[in-house]
DRENDO-1510 file (C-alpha; in Angstrom, 1 decimal, always signed):
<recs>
REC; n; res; u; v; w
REC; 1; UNK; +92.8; +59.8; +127.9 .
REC; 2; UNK; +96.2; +58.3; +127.1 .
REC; 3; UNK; +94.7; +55.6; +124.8 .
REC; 4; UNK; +93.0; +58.4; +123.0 .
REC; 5; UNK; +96.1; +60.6; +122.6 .
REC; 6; UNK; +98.0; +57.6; +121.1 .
REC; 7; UNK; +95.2; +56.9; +118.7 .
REC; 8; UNK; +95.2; +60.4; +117.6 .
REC; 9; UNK; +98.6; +59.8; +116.7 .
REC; 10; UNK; +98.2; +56.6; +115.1 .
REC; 11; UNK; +95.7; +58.7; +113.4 .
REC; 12; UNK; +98.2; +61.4; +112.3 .
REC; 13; UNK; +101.4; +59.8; +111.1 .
REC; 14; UNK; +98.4; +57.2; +109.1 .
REC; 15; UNK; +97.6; +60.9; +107.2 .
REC; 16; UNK; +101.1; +61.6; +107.3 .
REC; 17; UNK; +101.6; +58.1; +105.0 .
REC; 18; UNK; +99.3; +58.6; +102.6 .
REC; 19; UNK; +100.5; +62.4; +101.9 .
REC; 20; UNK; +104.1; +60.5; +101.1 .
REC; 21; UNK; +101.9; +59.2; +98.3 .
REC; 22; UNK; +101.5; +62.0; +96.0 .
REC; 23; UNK; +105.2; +63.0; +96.7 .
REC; 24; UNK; +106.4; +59.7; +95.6 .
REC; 25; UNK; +104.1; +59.7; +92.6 .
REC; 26; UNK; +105.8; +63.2; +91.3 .
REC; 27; UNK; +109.5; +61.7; +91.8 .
REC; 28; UNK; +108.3; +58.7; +89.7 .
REC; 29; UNK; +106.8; +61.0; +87.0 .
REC; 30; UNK; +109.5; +62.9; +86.8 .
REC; 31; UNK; +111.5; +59.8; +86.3 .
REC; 32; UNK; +109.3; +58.3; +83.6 .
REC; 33; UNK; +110.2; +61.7; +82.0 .
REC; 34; UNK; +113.4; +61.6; +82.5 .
REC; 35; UNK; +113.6; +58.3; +80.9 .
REC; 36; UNK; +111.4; +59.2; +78.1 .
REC; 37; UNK; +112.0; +63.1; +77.2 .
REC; 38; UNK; +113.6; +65.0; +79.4 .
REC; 39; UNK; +117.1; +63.0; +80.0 .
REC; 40; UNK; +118.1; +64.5; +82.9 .
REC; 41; UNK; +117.9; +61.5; +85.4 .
REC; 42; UNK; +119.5; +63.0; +88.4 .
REC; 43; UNK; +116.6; +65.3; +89.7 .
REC; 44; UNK; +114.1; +62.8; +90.5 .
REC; 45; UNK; +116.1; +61.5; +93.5 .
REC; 46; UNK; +115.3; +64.1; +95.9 .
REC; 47; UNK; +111.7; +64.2; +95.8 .
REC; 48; UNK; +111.7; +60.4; +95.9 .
REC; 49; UNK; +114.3; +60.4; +98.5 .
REC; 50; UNK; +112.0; +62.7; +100.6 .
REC; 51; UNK; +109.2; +60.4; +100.0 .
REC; 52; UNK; +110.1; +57.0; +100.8 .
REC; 53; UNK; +112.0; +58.9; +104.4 .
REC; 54; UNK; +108.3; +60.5; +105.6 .
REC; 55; UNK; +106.7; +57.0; +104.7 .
REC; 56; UNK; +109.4; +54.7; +106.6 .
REC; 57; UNK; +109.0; +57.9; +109.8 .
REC; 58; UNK; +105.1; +57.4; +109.4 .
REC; 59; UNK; +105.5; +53.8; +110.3 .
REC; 60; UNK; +107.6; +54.7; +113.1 .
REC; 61; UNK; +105.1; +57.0; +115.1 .
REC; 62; UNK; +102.5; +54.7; +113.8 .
REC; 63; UNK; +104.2; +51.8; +115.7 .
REC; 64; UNK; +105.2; +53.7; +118.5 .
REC; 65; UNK; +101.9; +55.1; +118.9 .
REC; 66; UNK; +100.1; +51.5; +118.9 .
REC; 67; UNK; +102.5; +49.4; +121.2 .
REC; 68; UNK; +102.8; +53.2; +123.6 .
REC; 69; UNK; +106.4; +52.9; +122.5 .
REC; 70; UNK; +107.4; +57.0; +123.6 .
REC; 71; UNK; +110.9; +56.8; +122.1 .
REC; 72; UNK; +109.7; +55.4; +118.7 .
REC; 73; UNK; +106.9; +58.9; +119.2 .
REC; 74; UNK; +110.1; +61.7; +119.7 .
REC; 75; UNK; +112.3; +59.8; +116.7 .
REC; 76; UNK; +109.2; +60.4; +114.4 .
REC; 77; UNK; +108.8; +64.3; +115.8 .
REC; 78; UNK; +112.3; +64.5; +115.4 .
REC; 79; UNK; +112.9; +62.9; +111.7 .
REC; 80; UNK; +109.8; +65.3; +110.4 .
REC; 81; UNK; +110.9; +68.2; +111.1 .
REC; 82; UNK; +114.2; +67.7; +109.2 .
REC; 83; UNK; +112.0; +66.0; +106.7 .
REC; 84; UNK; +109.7; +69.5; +106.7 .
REC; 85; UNK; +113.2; +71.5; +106.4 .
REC; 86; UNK; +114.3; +69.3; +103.4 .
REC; 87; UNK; +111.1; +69.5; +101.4 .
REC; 88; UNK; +111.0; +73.5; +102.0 .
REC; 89; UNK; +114.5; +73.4; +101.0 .
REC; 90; UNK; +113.7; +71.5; +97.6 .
REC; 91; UNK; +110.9; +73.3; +97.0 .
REC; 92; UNK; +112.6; +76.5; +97.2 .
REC; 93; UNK; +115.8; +75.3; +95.5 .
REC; 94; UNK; +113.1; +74.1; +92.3 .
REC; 95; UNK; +112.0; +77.4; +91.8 .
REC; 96; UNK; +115.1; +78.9; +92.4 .
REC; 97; UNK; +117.4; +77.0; +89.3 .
REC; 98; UNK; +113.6; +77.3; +87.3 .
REC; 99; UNK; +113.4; +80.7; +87.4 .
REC; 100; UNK; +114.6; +82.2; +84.7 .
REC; 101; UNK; +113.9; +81.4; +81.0 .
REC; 102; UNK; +111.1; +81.1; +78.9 .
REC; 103; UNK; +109.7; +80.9; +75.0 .
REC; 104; UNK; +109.6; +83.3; +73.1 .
REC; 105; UNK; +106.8; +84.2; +70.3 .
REC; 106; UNK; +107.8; +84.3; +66.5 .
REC; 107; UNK; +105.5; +86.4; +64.5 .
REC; 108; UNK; +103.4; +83.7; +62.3 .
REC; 109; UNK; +104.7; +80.7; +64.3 .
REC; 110; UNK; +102.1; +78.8; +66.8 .
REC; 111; UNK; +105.1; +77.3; +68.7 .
REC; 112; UNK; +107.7; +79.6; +70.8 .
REC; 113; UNK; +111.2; +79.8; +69.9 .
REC; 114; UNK; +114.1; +78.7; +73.0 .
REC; 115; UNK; +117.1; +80.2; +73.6 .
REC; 116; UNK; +120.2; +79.2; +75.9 .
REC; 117; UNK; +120.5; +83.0; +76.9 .
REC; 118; UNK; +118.0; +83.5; +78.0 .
REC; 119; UNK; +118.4; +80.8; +81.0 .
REC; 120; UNK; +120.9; +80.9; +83.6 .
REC; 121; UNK; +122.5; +79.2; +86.5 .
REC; 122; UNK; +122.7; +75.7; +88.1 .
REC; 123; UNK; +121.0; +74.0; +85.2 .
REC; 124; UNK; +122.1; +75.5; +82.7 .
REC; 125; UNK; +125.5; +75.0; +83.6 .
REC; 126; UNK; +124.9; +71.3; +84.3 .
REC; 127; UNK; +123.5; +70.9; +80.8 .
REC; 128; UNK; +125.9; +72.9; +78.6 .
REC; 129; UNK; +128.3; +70.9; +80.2 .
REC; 130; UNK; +129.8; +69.0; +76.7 .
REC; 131; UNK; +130.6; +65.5; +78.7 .
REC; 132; UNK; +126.9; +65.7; +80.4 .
REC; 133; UNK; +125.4; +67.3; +77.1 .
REC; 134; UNK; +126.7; +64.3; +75.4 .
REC; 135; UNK; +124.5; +61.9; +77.3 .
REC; 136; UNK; +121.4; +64.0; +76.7 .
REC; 137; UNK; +121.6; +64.5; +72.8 .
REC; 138; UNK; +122.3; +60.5; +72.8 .
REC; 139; UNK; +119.1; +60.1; +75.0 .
REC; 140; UNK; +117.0; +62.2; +73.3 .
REC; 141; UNK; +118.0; +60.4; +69.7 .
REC; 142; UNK; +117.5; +57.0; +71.3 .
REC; 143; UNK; +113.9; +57.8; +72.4 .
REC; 144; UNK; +113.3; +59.3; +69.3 .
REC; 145; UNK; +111.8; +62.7; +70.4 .
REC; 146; UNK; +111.6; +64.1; +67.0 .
REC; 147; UNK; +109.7; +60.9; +65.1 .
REC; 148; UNK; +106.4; +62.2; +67.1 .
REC; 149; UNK; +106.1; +65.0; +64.9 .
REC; 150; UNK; +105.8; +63.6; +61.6 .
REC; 151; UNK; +102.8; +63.6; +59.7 .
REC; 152; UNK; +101.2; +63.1; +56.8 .
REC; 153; UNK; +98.2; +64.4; +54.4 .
REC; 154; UNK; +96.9; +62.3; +51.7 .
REC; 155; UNK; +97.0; +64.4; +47.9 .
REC; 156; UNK; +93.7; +65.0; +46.5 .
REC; 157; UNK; +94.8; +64.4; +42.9 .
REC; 158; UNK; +96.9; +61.5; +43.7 .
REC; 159; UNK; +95.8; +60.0; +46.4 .
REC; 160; UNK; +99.3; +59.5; +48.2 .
REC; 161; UNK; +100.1; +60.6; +51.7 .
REC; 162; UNK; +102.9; +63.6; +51.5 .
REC; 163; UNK; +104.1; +66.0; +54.4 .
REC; 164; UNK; +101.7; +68.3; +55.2 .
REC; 165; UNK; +102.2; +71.8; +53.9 .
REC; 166; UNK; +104.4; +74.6; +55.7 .
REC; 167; UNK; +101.9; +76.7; +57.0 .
REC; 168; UNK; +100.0; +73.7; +58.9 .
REC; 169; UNK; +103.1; +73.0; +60.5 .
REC; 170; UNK; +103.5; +76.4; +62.2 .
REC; 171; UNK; +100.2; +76.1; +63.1 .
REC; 172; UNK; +100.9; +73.7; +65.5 .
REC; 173; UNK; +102.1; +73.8; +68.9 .
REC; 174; UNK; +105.3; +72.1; +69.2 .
REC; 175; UNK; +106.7; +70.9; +72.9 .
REC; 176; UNK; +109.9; +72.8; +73.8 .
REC; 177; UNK; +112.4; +70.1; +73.1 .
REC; 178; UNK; +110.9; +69.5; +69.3 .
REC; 179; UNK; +110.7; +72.8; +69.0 .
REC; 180; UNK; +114.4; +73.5; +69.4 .
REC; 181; UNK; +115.5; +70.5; +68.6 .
REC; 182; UNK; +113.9; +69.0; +65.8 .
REC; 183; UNK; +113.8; +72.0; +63.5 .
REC; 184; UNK; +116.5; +74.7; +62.9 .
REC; 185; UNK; +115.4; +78.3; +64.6 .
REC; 186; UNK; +113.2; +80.3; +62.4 .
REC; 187; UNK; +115.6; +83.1; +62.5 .
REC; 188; UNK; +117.7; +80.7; +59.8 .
REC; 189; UNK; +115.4; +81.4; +57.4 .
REC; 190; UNK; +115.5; +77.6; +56.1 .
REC; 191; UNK; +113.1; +76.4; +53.6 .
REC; 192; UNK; +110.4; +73.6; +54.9 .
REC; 193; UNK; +110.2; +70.3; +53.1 .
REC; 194; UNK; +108.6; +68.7; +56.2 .
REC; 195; UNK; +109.0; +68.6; +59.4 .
REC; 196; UNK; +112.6; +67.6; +60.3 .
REC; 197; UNK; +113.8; +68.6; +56.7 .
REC; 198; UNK; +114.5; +72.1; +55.8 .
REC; 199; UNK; +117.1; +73.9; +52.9 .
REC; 200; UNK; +119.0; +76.6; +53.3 .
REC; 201; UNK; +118.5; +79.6; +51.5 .
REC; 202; UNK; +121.5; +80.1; +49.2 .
REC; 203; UNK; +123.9; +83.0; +49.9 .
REC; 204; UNK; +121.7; +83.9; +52.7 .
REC; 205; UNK; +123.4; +85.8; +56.1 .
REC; 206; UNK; +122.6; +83.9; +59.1 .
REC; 207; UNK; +123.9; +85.5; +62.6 .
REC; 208; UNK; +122.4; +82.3; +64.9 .
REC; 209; UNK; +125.4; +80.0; +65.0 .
REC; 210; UNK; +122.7; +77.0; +65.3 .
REC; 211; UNK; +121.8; +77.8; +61.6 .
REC; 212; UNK; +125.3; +75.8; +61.2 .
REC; 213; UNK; +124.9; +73.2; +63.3 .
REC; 214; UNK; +121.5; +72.2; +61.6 .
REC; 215; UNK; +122.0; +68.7; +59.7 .
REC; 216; UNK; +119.0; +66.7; +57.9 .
REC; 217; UNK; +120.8; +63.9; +59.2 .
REC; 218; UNK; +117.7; +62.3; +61.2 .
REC; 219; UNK; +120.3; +61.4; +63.7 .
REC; 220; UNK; +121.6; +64.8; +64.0 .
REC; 221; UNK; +119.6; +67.3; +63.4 .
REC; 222; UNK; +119.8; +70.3; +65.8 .
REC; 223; UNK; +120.8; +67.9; +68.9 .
REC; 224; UNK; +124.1; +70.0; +69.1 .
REC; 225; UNK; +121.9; +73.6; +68.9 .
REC; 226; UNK; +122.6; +75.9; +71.6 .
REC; 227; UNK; +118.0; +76.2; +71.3 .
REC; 228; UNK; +118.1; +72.1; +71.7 .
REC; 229; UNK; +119.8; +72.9; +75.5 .
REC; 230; UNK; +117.0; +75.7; +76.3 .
REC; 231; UNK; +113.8; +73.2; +74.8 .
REC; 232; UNK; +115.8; +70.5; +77.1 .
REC; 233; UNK; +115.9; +73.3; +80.4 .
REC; 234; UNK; +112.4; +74.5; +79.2 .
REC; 235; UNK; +111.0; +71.1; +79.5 .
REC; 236; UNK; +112.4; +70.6; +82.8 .
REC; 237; UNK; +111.0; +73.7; +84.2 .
REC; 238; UNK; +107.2; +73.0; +83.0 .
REC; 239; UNK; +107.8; +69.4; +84.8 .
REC; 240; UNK; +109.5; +71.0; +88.3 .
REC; 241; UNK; +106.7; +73.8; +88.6 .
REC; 242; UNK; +103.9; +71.2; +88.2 .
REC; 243; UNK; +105.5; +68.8; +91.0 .
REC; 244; UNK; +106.4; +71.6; +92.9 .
REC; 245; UNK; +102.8; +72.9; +93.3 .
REC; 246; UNK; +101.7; +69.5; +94.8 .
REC; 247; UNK; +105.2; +69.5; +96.9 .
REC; 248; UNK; +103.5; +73.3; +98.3 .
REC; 249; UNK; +99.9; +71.9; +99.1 .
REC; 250; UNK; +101.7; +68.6; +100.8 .
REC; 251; UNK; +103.8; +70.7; +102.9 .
REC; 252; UNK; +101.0; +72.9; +104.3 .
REC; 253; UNK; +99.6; +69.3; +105.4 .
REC; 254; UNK; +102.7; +68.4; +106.9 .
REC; 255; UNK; +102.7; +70.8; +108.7 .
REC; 256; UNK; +99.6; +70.8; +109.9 .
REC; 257; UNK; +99.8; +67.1; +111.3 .
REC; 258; UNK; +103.4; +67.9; +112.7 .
REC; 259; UNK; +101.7; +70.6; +114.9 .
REC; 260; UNK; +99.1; +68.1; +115.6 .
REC; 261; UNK; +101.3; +65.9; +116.3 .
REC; 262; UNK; +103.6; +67.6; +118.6 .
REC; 263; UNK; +100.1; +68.9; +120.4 .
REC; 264; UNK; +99.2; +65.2; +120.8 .
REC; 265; UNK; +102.7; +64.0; +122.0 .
REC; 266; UNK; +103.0; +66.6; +124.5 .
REC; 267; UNK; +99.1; +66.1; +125.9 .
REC; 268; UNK; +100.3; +62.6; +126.1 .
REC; 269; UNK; +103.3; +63.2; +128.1 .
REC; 270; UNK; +100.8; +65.1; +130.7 .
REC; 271; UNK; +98.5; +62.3; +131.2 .
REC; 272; UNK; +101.7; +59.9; +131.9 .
REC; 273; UNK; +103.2; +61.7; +134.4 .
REC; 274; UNK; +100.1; +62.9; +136.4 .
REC; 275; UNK; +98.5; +59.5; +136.3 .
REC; 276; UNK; +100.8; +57.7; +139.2 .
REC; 277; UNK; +99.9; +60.8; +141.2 .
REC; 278; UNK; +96.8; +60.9; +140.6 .
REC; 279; UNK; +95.9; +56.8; +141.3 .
REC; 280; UNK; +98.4; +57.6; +144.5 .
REC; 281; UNK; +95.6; +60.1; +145.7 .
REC; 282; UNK; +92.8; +57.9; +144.9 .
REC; 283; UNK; +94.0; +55.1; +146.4 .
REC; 284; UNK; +95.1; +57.1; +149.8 .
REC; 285; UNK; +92.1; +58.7; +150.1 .
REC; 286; UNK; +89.7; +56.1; +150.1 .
REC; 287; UNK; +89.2; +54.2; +153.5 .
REC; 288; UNK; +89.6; +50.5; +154.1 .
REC; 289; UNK; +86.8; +48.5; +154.4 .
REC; 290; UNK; +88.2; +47.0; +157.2 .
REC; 291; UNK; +89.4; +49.8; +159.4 .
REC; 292; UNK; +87.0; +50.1; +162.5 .
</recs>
């Protein structure tokens, strides 16, 4: 019976390894975004943190299950459950700073339009920050976000490529960070000439202040736009909500082998300490072969 407890949970914290897995694999592809799109290369950390701690704990109870090692068993029951805490922490804490904010629909437009009002709270303060913002506008230029969306029709009469026309662009659905900030807001009114060049209308009134800060400049564009920030936060949200939802389904099976686990542990306690009583009744109650 003892042997079997233990390999149950050898059994469990094996599970409880190969769940670390997908948690690891989010943290990395949020990194991979964050090197390539996003910028924002603190986030990641967490989630990857949390990962790498449940698979060094597997190992532990894995170990101390094999070799019957007790104390290695109640460090690994111990370390999970702060473990559980932490990723229901993070998980609540993702949709908490993502919870507000999303595009919004321009009438003729296929992509959605971001604003920085409309978002609020821990992010938003960490990326409006000008000395952090400065990092991100040099991180998106360097990965050239904006060079993705050019491209090119060939002219029937001539037989040259040239931009394709305006209303194929809007046709098109843009990500959040081109869309606000490879392109000036629609509310500008600017004139398309492609896709990262636009004129302004002369002696036009525009009330958007990012309608000034729009520069053909293909190293400047709208990275200073106030709707370059919200594409950035929008970005990260759409990433957080899909890692979050396998965080949710990984927790549920933490939880479930933690339970199992404890259930395991504690039948495996029973068995140690009634097994010296119960070999001390055997062994007194059967008679010697050579009493007479």
């Amino acid at each position: 019976m003892m042997h079997g407890s233990n390999t149950l949970i050898g059994a469990v914290n094996f599970i409880t390894f190969l769940v670390s897995i997908p948690i690891l694999g989010g943290g990395i592809w949020l990194a991979s975004r964050a090197n390539s799109t996003d910028c924002i290369r603190f986030l990641q950390w967490p989630i990857i943190i949390i990962a790498l701690t449940i698979m060094l704990i597997s190992l532990a109870g894995f170990a101390g299950a094999c070799y019957r090692q007790s104390w290695l068993l109640r460090v690994y029951l111990f370390a999970m459950f702060f473990v559980i805490v932490a990723l229901l922490f993070f998980i609540v804490f993702a949709y908490a700073v993502t919870d507000r904010g999303q595009g919004e629909v321009v009438m003729n437009r296929a992509f959605l339009e971001y604003q920085l009002q409309d978002y609020s709270g821990l992010l938003k303060n960490r990326v409006s920050d000008p000395g952090y913002w400065a990092k991100i506008s040099a991180c998106l230029r360097e990965g050239k976000v904006c060079k993705g969306m050019r491209r090119a029709v060939r002219d029937q009469n001539t037989g040259l490529l040239k931009p394709e026309p305006a209303e194929a662009f809007y046709r098109r659905n843009l990500s959040p960070i081109q869309s606000g900030c490879c392109k000036p807001p629609t509310s500008c009114g600017f004139t398309y000439m492609n896709e990262t060049f636009w004129t302004a209308t002369p002696g036009a009134v525009v009330l958007d202040s990012d309608c000034n800060k729009w520069n053909n400049n293909q190293q400047q564009l709208c990275y200073d736009c106030d709707s370059c920030k919200a594409g950035v936060l929008a970005s990260i949200k759409h990433s957080w909500r899909k890692v979050s939802i396998i965080n949710i389904v990984v927790l549920i099976i933490l939880v479930i082998v933690y339970v199992a686990s404890c259930a395991a542990y504690r039948n495996a306690k029973r068995i140690d300490n009634d097994e010296p009583f119960g070999m001390a009744r055997m062994t007194k109650s059967q008679p010697s072969r050579y009493q007479f």
